[in-house]
N, C-alpha and C positions, 0 to 999 in steps of 0.2 A: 051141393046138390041143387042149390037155389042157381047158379052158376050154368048147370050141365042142364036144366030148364029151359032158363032163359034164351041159351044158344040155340036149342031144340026148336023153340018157337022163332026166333028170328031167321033161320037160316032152311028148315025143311020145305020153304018154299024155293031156295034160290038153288040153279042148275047145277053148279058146280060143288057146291057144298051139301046138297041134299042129303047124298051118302055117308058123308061124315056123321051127318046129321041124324039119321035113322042107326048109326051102329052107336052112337055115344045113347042113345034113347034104348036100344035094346040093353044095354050097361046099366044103365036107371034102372031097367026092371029088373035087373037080377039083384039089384042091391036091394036087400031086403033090412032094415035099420034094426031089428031083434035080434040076429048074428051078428052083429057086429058088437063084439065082446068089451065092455070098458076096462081098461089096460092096468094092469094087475101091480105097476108098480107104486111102491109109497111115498109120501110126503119123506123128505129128509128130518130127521128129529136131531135137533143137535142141544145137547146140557149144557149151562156153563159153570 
């Protein structure tokens, strides 16, 4: 996320990349970090 920021600011000024730039920025808002579920699988347990 810090990543897809950083480009947002560096690049939504420059001509050619602006648009990339505004549709990766529209993707940040929809990412909402409460839905995003933490992943349900388990540590491996192994006996010896």
């Amino acid at each position: 996320m810090e990543k897809l920021k950083e480009f947002i600011a560096r690049f939504s000024a420059n001509a050619s990349k602006s648009k990339q730039a505004t549709s990766r920025k529209k993707s940040l808002e929809k990412i909402v970090l409460d839905e995003i579920k933490p992943s349900n699988r388990k540590y491996p347990f192994i006996r010896w």
